[in-house]
PLY file of the C-alpha trace (Angstrom):
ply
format ascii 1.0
element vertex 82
property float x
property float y
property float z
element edge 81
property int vertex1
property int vertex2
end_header
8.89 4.45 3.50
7.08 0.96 4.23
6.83 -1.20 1.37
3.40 -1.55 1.38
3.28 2.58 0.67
5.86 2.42 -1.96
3.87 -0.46 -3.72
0.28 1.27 -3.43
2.34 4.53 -4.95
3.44 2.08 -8.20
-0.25 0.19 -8.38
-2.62 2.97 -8.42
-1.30 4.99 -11.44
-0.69 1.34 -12.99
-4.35 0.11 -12.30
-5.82 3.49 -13.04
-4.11 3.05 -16.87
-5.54 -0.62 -17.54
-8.82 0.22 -16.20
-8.99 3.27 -18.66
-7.63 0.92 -21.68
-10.29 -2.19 -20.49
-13.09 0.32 -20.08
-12.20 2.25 -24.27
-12.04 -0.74 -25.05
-15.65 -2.27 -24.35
-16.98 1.20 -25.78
-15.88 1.89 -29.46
-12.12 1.76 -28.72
-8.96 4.02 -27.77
-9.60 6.20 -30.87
-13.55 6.82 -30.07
-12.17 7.89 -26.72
-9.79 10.39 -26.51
-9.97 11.79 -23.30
-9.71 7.74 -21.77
-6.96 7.71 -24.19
-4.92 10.70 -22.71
-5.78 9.49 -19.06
-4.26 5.87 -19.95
-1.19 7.49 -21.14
-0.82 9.78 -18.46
-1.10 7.02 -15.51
1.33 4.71 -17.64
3.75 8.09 -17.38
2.79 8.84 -13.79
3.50 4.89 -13.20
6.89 4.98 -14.57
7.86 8.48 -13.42
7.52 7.01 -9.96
8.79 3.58 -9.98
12.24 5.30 -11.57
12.22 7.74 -8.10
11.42 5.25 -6.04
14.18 3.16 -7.32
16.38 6.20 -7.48
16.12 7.82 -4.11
14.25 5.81 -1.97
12.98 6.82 1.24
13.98 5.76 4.14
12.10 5.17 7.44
14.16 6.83 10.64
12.82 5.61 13.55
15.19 7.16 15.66
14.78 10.76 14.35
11.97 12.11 16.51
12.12 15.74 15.52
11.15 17.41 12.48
13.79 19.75 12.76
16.55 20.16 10.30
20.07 18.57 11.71
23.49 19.04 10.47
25.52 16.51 9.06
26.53 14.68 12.46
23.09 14.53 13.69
23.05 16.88 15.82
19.92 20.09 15.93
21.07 23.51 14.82
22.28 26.16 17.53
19.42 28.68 18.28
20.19 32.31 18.47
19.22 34.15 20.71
0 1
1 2
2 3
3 4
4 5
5 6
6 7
7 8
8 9
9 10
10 11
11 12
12 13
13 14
14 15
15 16
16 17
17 18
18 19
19 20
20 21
21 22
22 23
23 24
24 25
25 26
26 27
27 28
28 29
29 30
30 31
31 32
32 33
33 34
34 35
35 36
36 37
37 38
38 39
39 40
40 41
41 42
42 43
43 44
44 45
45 46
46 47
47 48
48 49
49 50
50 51
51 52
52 53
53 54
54 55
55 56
56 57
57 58
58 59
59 60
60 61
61 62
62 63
63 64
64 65
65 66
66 67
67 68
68 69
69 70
70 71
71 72
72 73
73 74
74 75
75 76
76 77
77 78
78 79
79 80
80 81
């Protein structure tokens, strides 16, 4: 995956959640909000749910791999039967 994907994947959950808290905020506050409240909380999850994947199993860009065809474990495209 290009960094530039992986990074907009992290930044929109994480900009979503401060825009939610900035915007409670300037109207009565978290508690006078509760739906801006559960939609902060959920992005900051979201956020952090994928950061940890991404860091755990990152994706990898093949650019030799033309095919979307499944391929054993030397590479090579499954016998067809006929």
């Amino acid at each position: 995956m290009p960094p530039a994907a992986a990074a907009l994947l992290v930044a929109y959950p994480a900009w979503d959640a401060v825009a939610n808290v900035i915007d409670a905020r300037r109207s009565d506050g978290l508690a006078a909000n509760p739906s801006q409240t559960l939609n902060a909380a959920a992005s900051t999850v979201v956020t952090l749910a994928v950061a940890v994947a991404l860091e755990r199993h990152p994706i990898r860009l093949d650019r030799r791999r033309r095919s979307l065809r499944p391929r054993d474990s030397c590479g090579t495209p499954p016998l067809r039967s006929a």
